[in-house]
C-alpha positions in Angstrom: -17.6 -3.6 10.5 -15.4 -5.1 13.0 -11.8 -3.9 13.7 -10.4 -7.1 11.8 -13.0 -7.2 9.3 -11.7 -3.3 8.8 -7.7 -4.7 8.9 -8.6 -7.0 6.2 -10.3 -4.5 4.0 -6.9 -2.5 4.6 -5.0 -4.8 3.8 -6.3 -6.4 0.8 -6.3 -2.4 -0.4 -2.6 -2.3 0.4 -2.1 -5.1 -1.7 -4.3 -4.0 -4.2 -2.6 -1.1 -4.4 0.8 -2.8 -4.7 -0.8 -5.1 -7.3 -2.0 -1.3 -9.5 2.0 -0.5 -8.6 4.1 -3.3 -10.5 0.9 -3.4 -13.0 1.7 0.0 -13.8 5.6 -0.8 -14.3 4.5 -3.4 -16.4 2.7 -1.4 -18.8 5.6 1.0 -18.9 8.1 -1.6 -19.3 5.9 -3.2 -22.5 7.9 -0.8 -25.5 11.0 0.2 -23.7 13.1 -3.0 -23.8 14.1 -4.0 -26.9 14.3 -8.0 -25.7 14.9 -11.4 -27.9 11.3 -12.8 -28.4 12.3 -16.5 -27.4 12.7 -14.9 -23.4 11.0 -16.1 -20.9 10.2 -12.5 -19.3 10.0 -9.1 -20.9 10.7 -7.5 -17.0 10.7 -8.3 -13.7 7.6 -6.7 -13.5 6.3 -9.4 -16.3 8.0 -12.2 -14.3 6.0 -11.0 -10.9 3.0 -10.5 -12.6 3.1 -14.2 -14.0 4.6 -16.0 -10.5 3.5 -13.3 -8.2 1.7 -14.2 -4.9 0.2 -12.2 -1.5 1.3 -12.8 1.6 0.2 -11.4 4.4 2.7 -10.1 7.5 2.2 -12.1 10.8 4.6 -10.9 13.5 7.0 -13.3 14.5 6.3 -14.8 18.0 9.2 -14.1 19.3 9.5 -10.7 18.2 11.6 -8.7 15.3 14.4 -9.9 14.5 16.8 -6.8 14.6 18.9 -7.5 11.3 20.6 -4.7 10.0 18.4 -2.4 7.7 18.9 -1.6 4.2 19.8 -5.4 3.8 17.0 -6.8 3.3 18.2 -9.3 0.8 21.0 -11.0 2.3 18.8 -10.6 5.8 16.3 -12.6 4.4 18.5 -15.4 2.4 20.6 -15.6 5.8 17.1 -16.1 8.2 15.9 -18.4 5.8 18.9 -20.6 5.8 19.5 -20.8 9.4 15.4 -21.5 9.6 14.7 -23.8 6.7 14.5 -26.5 9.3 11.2 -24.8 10.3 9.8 -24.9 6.6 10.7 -21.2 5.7 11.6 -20.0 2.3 13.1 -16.8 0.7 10.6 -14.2 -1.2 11.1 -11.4 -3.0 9.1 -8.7 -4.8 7.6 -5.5 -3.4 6.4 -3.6 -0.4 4.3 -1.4 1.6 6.7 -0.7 4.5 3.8 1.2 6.4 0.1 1.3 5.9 -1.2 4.6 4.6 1.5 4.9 2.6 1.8 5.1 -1.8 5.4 4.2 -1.7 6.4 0.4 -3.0 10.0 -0.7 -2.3 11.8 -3.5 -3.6 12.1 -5.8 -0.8 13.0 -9.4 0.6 11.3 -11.6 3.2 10.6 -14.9 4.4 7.8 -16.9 4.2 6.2 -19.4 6.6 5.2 -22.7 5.8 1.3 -21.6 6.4 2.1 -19.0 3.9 2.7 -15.4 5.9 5.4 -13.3 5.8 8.3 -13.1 8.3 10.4 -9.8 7.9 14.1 -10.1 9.3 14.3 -6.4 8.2 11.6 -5.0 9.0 10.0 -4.3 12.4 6.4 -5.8 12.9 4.6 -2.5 12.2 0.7 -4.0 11.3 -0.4 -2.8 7.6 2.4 -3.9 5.8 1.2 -5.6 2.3 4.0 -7.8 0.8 3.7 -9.1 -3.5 6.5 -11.1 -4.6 8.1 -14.9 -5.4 8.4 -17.5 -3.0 11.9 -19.3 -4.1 12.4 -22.6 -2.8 15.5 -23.6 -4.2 18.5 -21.9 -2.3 20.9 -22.3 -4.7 19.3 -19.1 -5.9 18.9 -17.0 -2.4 21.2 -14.1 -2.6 23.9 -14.3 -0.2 25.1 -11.1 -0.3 24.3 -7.7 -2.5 20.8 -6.9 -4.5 18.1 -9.8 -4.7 16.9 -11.8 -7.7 14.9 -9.1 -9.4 17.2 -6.1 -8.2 20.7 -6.9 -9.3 21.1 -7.5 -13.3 23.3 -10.3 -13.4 20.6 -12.7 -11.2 17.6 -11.1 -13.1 19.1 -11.6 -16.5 18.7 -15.4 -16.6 15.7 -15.7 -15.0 14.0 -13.2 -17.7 15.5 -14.8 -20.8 15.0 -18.6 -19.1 12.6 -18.2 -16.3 12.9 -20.2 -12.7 14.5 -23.8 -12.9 11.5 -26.2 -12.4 10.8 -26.9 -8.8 12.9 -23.6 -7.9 9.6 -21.6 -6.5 7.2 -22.4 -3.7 3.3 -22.6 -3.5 2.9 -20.3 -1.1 0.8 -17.4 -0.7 -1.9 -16.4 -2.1 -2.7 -15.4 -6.0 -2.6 -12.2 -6.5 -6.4 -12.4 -7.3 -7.5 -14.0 -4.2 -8.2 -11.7 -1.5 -7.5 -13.3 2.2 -10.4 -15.9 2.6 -8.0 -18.1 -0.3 -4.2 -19.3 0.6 -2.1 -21.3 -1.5 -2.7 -22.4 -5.0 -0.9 -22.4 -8.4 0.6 -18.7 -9.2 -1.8 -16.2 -11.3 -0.8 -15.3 -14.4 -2.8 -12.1 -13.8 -1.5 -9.1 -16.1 -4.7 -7.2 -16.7 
């Protein structure tokens, strides 16, 4: 096996892995809220499992970005207004922040118009694997504090009425698709 042939396996393990993660959340999450049955989303781990999409880390060309860690959120919502011009969009979900590692973290990113993952947090370590929501709409990017799925009052609404129409990208790929398929409508996967 070639040494990308190997990165590939590794990654699509890492996201695999990450996929098992929020899976396992979501199985958890299935009798402990006690939630109107006219919502939308029983969880935010329901919600990524319905809208949830890979994307794969590509190092930006001009190297990391230096933002200040631990803000990941606002990082990301700031890069991808002062980039939109270049066809970026906020995401948010969940991470690997090295390979080899079994620890997920709630995290924010950007994503490219080709679909990868730009990380104004992060340094470009390779082996990262990134599952979240690709929002479009930045009337809903964070500006400051936790993210959409992280701070209660944003994740309320969009559990009991789900994303505006036209709020989230198609970007990314399903989270059943390995890396030979990009784009795509968002998998409903919850198995």
């Amino acid at each position: 096996m070639t040494n990308s042939a190997s990165e590939a396996t590794s990654l699509i393990a890492a996201e695999d892995g990450l996929i098992d993660y929020i899976r396992q959340h979501f199985r958890l999450s299935e009798d402990a809220h006690r939630i109107p049955e006219n919502w939308s989303y029983r969880s935010q781990f329901h919600l990524l499992l319905a809208l949830g999409r890979r994307f794969t880390h590509v190092p930006s060309p001009d190297g990391p970005t230096n933002m200040p860690n631990r803000l990941c959120y606002s990082n990301a919502a700031r890069y991808a207004r002062d980039h939109c011009d270049e066809g970026v969009v906020y995401a948010e979900g969940f991470a690997l922040p090295r390979a080899g590692l079994d620890v997920y973290l709630p995290h924010a990113w950007v994503v490219r118009s080709d679909g990868t993952a730009l990380d104004p947090t992060w340094d470009d370590a390779p082996g990262r694997a990134y599952v979240g929501i690709p929002v479009a709409d930045s009337r809903l990017w964070p500006v400051e504090g936790g993210g959409l799925l992280q701070d209660f009052d944003r994740t309320l609404p969009l559990l009991r009425d789900g994303f505006p129409q036209n709020a989230l990208a198609d970007l990314g790929r399903p989270l059943t698709a390995g890396l030979s398929q990009s784009g795509g409508a968002a998998s409903a996967d919850a198995n």
